[in-house]
C-alpha positions in Angstrom: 192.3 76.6 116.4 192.7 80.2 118.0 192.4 81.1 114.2 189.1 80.3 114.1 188.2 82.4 117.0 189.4 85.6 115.1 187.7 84.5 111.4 185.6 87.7 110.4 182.8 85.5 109.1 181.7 83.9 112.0 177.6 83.8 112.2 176.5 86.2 114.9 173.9 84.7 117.8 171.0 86.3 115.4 171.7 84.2 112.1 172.2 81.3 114.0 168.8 81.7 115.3 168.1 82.2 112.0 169.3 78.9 110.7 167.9 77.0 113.8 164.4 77.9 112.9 165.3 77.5 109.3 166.0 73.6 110.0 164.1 73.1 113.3 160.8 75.9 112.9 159.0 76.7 115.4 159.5 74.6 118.8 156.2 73.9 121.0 155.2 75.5 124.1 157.2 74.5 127.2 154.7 72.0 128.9 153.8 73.5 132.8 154.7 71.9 135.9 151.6 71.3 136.8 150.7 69.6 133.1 153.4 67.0 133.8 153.2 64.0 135.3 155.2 61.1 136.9 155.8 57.9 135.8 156.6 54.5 137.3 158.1 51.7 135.8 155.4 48.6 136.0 157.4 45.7 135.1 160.7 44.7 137.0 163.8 45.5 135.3 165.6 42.5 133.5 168.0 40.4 135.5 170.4 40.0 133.1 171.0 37.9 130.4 169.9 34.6 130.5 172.7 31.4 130.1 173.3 30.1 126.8 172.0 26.8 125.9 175.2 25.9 124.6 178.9 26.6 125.3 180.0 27.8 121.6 177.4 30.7 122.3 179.2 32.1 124.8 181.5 34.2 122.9 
């Protein structure tokens, strides 16, 4: 594994920007604190599975 670490082709930090925009493009803006928002949940979580109807369901 320390091999790797010493291999002379390893990509630099610029050609793997390179190939990040090359498979990615161009990400969007970074959205403002003041453009974001909160958000509650507005039904109650699940309580859990319900029982099954019959015992060979139960696993």
């Amino acid at each position: 594994m320390s091999e790797d670490r010493k291999h002379p082709d390893r990509s630099t930090d610029d050609e793997f920007e390179v190939k990040r925009h090359v498979r990615f493009g161009k990400l969007p803006a970074r959205v403002a604190p003041e453009d974001q928002v909160e958000t509650t949940d507005t039904d109650p979580p699940p309580e859990g599975p319900g029982e099954p109807q019959v015992r060979r369901e139960w696993g």
